[in-house]
Phi, psi and omega in degrees: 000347178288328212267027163325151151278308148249190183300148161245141178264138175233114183231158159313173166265024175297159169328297178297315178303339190231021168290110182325316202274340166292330161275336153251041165273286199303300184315314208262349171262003165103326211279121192278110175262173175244166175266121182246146196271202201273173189312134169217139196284358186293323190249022173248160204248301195307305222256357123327312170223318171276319172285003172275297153346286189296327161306329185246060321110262164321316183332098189100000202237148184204125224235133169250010177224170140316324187274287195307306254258349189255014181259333193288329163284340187300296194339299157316296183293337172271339156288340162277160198281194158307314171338310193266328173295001168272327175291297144010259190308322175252020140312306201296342184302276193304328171313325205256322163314290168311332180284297174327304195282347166276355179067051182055028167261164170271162207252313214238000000 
């Protein structure tokens, strides 16, 4: 995978993403998807490390606008470090390892 030519995309199954005229539009611009299987929580980053973060966060707190419940994510978000979003991401590394080695099964 180093030696790409371009970018490869990795999206969800949503409808619009996997709709034939959205695959061959990304074929015909050159561009290389990866296959993704069906949800699996082993493998979302969000819902592992970061909304488990936000969720305990959150925990106890109760916004009566709109405005608070979106100043109360700036918040969340400008207090973590690089650090934890580095964590994050090579979390997904080894999750993605067990998952090859588990044959797409779930692990955790």
């Amino acid at each position: 995978m180093i030696n790409r030519k371009g970018p490869i995309l990795l999206h969800d199954n949503a409808r619009p993403h996997v709709a034939q005229l959205t695959l061959q539009k990304l074929n015909e611009l050159g561009y290389e998807t990866l296959p993704h299987p069906a949800y699996s929580p082993d493998l979302s980053p969000t819902d592992y490390h970061f909304f488990k973060h936000f969720n305990h966060y959150l925990q106890g707190k109760m916004f009566t606008n709109q405005a608070a419940a979106e100043s109360a994510f700036e918040k969340f978000i400008n207090s973590r470090t690089t650090e934890f979003y580095t964590t994050g991401i090579n979390k997904l590394l080894i999750y993605w390892q067990k998952c090859v080695d588990c044959n797409g099964s779930y692990f955790d």
